[in-house]
N, C-alpha and C positions, 0 to 999 in steps of 0.2 A: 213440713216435708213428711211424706208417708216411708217409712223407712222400708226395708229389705233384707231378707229373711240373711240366714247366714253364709258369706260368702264363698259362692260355689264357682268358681272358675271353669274355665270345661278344660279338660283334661289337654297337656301337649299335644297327646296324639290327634285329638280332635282338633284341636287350633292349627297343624299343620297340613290335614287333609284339606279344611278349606284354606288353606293360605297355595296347596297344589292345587285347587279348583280355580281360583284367583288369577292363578299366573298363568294358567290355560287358554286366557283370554288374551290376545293381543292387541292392546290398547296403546300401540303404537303412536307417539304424536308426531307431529312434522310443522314447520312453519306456514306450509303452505295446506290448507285446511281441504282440499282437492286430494289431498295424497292421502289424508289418514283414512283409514275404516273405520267409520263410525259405526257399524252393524256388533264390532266387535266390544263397544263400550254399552251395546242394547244388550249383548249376552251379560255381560256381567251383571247390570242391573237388573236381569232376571235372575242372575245367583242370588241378588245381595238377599232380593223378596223371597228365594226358597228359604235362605242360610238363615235371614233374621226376619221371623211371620214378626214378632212386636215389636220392633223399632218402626215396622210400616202400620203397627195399629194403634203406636201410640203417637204418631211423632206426625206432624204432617207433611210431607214431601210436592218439592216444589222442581219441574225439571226446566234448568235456566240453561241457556245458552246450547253450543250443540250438544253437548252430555254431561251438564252439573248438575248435582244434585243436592238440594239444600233442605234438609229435615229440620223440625223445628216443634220443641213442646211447648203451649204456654200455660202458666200457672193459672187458679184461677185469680188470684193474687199473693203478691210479693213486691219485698223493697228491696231485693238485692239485684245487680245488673246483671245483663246478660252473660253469658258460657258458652264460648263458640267452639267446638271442637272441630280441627280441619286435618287434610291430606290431600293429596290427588291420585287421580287414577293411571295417569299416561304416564309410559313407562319411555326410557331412551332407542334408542335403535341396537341390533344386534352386534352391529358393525361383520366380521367377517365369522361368515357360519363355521367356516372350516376350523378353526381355533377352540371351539366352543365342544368340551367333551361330550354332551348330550344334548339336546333337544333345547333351548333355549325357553321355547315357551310346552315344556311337557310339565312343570312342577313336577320334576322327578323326586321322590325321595328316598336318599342313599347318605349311609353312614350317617342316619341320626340329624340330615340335614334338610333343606327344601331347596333345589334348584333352579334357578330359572331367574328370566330378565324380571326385577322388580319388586325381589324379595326383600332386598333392600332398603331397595327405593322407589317406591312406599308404601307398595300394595303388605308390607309387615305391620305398620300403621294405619292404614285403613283395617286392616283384618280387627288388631285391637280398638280401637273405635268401636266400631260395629258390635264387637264380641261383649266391650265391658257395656253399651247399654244393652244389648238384648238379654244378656243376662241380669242385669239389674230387673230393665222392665219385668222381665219374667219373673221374677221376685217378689212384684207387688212395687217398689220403688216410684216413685213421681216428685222429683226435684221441686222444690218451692222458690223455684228461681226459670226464668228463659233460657231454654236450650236448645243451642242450634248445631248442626254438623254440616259443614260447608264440604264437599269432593268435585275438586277440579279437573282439569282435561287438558290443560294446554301449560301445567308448572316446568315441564322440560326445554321450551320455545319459547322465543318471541314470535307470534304469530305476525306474518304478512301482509294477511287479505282478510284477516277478522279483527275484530275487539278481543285482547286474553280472558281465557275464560275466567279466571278469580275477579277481574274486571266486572263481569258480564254478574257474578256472585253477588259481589260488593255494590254493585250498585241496585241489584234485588233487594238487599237489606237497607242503602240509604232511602229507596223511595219510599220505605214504610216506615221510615224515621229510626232505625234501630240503630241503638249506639252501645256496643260490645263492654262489655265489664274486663275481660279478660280469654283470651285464645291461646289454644295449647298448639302446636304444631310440631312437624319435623323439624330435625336438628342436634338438640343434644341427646345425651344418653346417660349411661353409668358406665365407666371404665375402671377397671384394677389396673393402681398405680405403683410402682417401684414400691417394695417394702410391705409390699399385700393390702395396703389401703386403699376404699374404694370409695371414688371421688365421682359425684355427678357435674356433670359440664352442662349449666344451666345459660341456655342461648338468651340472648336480652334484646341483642339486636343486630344489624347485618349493614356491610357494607351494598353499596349500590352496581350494578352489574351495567355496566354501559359501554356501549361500541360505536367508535368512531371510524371514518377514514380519511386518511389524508394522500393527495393524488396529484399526479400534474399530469395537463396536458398539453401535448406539442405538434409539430405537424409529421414528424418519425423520416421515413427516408430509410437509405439503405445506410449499414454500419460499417461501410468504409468509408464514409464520410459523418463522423460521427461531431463535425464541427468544436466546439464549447463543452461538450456535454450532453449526456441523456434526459429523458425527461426520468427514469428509472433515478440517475447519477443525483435527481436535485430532492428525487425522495428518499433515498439514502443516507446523505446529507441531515433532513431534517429526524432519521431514526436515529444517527447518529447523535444530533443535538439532546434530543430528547432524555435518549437514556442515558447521556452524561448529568444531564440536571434533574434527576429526579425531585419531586416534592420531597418539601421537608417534613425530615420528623414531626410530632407531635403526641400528647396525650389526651384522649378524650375521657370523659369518668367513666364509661364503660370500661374502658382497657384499663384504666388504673387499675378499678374493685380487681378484673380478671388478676391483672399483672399480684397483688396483693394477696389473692383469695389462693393463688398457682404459690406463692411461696415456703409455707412449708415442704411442699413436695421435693423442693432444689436443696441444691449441697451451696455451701460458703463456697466462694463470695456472691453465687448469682441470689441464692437466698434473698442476703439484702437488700441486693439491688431491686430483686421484685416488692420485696415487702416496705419498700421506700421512692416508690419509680421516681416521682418528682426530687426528690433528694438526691436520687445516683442516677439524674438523666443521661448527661454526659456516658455514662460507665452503660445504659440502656442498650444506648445507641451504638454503642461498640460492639456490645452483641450479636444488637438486628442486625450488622455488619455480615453475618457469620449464620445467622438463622434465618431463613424465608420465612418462616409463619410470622415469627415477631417482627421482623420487616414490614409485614404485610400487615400488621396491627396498629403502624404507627404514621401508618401515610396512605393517601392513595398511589397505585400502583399503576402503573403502562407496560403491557405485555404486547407486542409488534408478534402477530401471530398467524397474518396472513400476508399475501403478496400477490400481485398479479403484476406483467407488462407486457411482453412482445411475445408471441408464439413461438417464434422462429428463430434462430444466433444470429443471420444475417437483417435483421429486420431492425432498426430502430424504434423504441415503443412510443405508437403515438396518445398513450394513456397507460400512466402508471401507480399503483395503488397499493396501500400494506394497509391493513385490518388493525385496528386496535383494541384490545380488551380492558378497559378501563373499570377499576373494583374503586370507587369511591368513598371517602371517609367521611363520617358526618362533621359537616363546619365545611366543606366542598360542595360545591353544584357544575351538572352539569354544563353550566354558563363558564361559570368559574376556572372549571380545568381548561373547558374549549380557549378559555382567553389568555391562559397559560403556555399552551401547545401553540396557539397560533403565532406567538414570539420568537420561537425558535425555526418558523418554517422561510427558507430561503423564497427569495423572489421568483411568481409563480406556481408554487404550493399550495393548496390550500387544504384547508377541513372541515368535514363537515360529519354532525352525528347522525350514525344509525338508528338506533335505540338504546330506549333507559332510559329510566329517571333519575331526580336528585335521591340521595338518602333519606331512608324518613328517621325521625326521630327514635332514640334507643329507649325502653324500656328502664327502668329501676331497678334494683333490688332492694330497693327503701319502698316494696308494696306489700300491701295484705296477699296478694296471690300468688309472688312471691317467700313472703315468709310459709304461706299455709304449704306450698309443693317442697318448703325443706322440712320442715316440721312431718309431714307425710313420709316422709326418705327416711328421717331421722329415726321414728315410729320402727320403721322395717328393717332397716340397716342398721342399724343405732346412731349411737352419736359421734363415734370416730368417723362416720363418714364426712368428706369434706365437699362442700356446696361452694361453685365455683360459675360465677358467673362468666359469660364471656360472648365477645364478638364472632359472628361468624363470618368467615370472608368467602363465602358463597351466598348463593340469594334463594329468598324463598315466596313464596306466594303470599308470605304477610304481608308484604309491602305495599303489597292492591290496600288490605283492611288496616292499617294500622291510623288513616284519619277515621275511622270512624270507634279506633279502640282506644281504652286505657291503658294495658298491657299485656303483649305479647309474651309468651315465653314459647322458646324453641325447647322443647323435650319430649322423651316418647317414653322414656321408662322402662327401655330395654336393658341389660347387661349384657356390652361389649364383649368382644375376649377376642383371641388370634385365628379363630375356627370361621368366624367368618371373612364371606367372599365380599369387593367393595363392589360399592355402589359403582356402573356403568361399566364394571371392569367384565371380562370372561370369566365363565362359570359363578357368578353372581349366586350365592346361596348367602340363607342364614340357616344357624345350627334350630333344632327342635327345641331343645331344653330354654331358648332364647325366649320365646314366644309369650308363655305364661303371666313374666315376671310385668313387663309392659301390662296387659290386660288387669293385673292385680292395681298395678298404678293408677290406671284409669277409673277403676270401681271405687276406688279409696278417696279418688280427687275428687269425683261426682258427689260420691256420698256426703263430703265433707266443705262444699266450696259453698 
């Protein structure tokens, strides 16, 4: 490896002007590929060539799908596997302008912060990507390993009328036989816990994001003759069934390590119960009773979240439907749940899935790239920091690469705090001071993987 002079980070202030030139861009996605502006994901990738001249002179960049972009160094020899560095570029929808104190997509920056849709999520991530190799490159730097930076366009959707673009990625990299060592992505972070201790939540792996519908149809009529029942009444019915029997508990070793590695942080008696899950199942579960997240850690989930039937109060519905959001737990497929749900659907109901896939397999923290991103933490933060592995029950674009990887991990190497604004909510900002700590992360794990 040709090493890199000493490391020079570029100053907050800098890393926030382009993180406001970023969000300038409105890289808006939609399901239906007809609606989004693509002219606006051709601006940015004309910023990325102004903001970073050596990552385009070292790396070679390949444009896949409507607007991916997949850079890629390779050594002239090496035995260690591939380093895929990812994010995406599309950001979620504004929803209602009116709510929105400023300009959504001006990258304002006010009171030490960056405003605007995607600061968040992700264009804060792509910005450090970007930042820690072109500063490396500029360096002198050239990893003695395969380096690739994946930026997707459609992580926010299920697209309709295309292939998703991590898809369109993933499969740029299998036809040239490439099989990933290891990928860093969104997801976790660094957060200050009760008592000033500050814990990295190291993502391992993710439930599966899948939608179904269940519907009936009948011939409707007017509703003063509403006979038996509606076709509405017999889908009802089965929402009723449903969320009476939810799946059962379980633990998978992801959630165990999490449930175990989360334990000092608790007061007696949950303490125990985390630092022994299989031992205080029972006493778990009494919990998950009581908390949505850890509910959501221990099963797959059914969230009935849409609806549709009749237009009208006097109309009988001759087609009636609810939406379901289905977060899948690995040792579940989606064969599996469907053959579940379909038990509980009264005569004439039926279901059928929209999209999603099964879960894919969870990552370790019984890995070298693993051990090496706590070790890196530990370096920086010391050693009371606490390394916390965990599931995330949202979904992310690894899911496309994870057959062609060894291990994924979700983290970006930001420090959390209460100043920032959430992902897809109004007035979306991250704080300044945020920015740096990430891009230092990145230069450290390159230099050292």
């Amino acid at each position: 490896m040709k090493g890199a002079a000493k490391m020079t980070v570029p100053t907050k202030e800098i890393l926030a002007d382009h993180l406001s030139q970023m969000i300038q861009m409105k890289t808006v996605s939609n399901s239906d590929v007809n609606k989004v502006d693509w002219s606006e994901f051709e601006k940015l990738h004309k910023l990325f060539e102004t903001l970073y001249p050596h990552v385009y002179e070292v790396m070679e960049v390949d444009r896949v799908g409507r607007a991916g972009l997949q850079f890629h160094y390779h050594p002239k020899e090496t035995a260690k596997k591939p380093l895929l560095l990812m994010s995406h570029q599309d950001v979620v929808e504004i929803g209602d302008r009116s709510q929105w104190s400023h300009d959504p997509f001006s990258g304002l920056l006010l009171d030490d912060s960056v405003y605007g849709r995607g600061t968040t999520d992700c264009k804060h991530l792509v910005l450090s990507e970007l930042e820690a190799l072109e500063s490396l490159f500029a360096e002198g730097f050239r990893p003695d390993y395969d380096l690739y930076l994946s930026l997707g366009y459609s992580e926010e959707v299920y697209l309709e009328n295309d292939v998703d673009g991590a898809q369109r990625l993933v499969d740029h990299l299998a036809e040239k036989g490439v099989h990933i060592g290891t990928i860093l992505d969104e997801g976790g972070g660094l957060f200050p816990e009760a008592g000033g201790r500050l814990a990295a939540h190291i993502g391992l792996g993710e439930k599966a994001a899948v939608n179904y519908e269940i519907y009936c149809d009948r011939k409707g009529g007017h509703s003063s003759k509403p006979g038996n029942g509606t076709a509405l009444g017999a889908v009802a019915k089965a929402v009723v069934a449903i969320e009476a029997y939810p799946f059962p508990y379980r633990l998978t070793p992801l959630v165990e390590a999490q449930l175990a590695a989360t334990a000092p942080l608790k007061e007696e008696p949950v303490r125990s119960i985390y630092a022994d899950p299989k031992g205080h199942f029972e006493a778990l579960c009494t919990l998950a009773q009581e908390d949505p997240a850890l509910d959501a850690m221990l099963h797959t989930t059914v969230a009935f979240t849409m609806a549709q039937a009749s237009t009208q109060p006097n109309v009988l519905p001759s087609h009636a439907a609810v939406g379901l959001s289905v977060r899948i737990l690995q040792g579940d497929t989606v064969e599996s749940v469907e053959r579940r749900l379909q038990g509980f659907l009264p005569e004439g109901v039926k279901i059928r899935h929209i999209s999603g896939k099964d879960p894919v397999p969870a990552s370790t923290p019984d890995s070298d790239s693993y051990r090496l991103l706590t070790k890196i933490l530990h370096a920086v933060y010391g050693n009371e920091l606490l390394a916390i592995p965990f599931l995330m029950l949202g979904a992310t674009d690894t899911r496309y690469y994870k057959p062609i990887t060894d291990t994924v991990l979700l983290f970006t190497g930001h420090v959390h705090d209460n100043r920032w604004g959430a992902a897809h909510q109004v007035n979306e900002h991250i704080p300044v001071d945020a920015l740096p700590a990430s891009v230092e992360f990145f230069r450290s794990f390159l230099l050292a993987y």
